[in-house]
C-alpha positions in Angstrom: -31.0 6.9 -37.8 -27.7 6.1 -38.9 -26.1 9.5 -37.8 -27.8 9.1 -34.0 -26.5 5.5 -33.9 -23.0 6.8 -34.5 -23.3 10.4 -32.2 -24.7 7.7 -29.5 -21.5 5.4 -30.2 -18.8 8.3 -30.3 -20.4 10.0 -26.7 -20.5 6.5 -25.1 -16.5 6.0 -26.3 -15.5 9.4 -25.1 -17.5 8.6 -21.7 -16.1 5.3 -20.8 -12.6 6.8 -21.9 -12.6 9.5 -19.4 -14.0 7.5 -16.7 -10.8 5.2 -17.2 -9.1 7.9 -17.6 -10.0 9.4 -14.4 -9.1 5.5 -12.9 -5.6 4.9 -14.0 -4.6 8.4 -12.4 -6.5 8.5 -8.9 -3.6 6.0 -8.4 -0.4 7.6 -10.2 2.9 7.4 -9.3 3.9 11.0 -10.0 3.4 12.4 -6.1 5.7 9.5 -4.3 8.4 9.8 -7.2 8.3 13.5 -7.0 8.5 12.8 -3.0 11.2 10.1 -3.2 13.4 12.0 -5.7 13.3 14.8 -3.2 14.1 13.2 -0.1 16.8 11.7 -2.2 18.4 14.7 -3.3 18.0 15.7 0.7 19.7 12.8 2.3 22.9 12.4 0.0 23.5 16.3 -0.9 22.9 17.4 2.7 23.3 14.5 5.2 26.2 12.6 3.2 23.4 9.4 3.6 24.2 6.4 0.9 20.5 4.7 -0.1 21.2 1.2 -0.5 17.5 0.8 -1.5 14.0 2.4 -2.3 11.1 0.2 -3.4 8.2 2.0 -4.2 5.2 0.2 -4.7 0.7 0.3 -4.4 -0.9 -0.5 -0.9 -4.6 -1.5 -1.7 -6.9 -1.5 1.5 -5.1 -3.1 4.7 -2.8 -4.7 2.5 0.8 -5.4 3.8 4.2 -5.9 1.2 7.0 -6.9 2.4 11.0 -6.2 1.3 13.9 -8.3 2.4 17.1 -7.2 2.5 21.1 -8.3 4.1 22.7 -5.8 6.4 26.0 -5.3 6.6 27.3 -5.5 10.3 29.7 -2.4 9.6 27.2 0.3 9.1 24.0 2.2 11.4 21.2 1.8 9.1 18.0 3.8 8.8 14.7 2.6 7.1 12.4 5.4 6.8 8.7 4.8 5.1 6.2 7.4 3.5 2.9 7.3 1.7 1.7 9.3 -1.0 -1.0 12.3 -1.1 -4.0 9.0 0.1 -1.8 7.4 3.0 -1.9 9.4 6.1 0.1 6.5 8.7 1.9 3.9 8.1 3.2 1.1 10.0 6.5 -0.4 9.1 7.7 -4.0 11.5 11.6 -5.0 11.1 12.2 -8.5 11.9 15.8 -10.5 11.9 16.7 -14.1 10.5 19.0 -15.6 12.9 19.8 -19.0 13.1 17.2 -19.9 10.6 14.1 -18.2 12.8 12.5 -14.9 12.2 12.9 -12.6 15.2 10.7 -9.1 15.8 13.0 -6.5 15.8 11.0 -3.3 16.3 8.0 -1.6 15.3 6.7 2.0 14.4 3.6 3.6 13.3 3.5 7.3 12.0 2.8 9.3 8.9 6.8 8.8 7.8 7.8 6.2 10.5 11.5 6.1 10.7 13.5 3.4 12.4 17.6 2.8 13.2 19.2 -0.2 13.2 22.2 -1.8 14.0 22.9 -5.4 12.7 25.6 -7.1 14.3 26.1 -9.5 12.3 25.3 -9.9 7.9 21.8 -11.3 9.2 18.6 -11.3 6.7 16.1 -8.4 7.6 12.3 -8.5 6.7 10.7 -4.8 6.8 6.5 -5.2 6.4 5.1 -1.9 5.5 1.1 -1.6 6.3 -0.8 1.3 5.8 -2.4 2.1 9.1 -5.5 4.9 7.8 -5.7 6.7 4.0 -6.8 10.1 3.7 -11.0 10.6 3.8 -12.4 8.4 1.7 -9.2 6.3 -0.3 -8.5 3.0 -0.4 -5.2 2.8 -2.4 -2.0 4.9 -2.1 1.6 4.0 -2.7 4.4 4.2 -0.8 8.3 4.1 -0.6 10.5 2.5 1.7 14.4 3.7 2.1 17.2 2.4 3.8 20.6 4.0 3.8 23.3 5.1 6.0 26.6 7.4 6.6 28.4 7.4 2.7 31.7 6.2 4.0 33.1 8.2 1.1 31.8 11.2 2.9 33.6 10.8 5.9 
């Protein structure tokens, strides 16, 4: 009785440690950092970009996250947004502080939307990434967000 209490205990651990198992990696992070470190390697070894910043982060549902960042007036800046192997479009909205009021910039939807932009002045910049539709049957995916422009030490 003893021996069939503990078989039954043992199969019941091993069970409920595969199931969150299986869990914690239907949502890893290995896909967009294997897709951020190559578009990465791409953009500063072949299109002499500087990334001033990637955020990388979990999208849940219709879930939005937002990223704020200055631009400096001297630079053309692209912000480009991807999902993971779950996210097949996303949507990413730019909006401007000036004079102490947020003002839409521009928007685009896509499965890697990519937008330019050109401050002209050091205003405060608000990007909102949404995911727009996940792949079959997902609910979760990550995404990365990267803005760079022209290395001037490339020039």
């Amino acid at each position: 009785m003893k021996s069939n209490f503990f078989l039954l205990l043992l199969i019941s651990i091993l069970f409920f440690h595969a199931n969150s198992t299986l869990a914690q990696s239907a949502t890893t992070m290995q896909d967009i950092l294997e897709t951020v470190t190559e578009k990465a390697v791409y953009l500063e070894d072949t299109k002499d970009q500087e990334i001033v910043n990637i955020s990388i982060d979990l999208l849940v549902r219709r879930g939005e996250k937002v990223l704020y960042r200055y631009l400096d007036p001297s630079f053309e800046y692209y912000v480009i947004a991807f999902g993971d192997r779950r996210v097949s479009s996303l949507t990413l909205k730019v909006y401007r502080k000036h004079d102490g009021e947020w003002e839409f910039v521009t928007e685009k939807s896509d499965s890697s939307p990519q937008i330019m932009l050109l401050p002209n002045s050091n205003d405060q910049y608000e990007f909102i990434i949404t995911v727009d539709k996940f792949v079959e049957d997902e609910m979760a995916g990550h995404y990365a967000i990267m803005i760079y422009h022209k290395d001037p030490l490339k020039d």
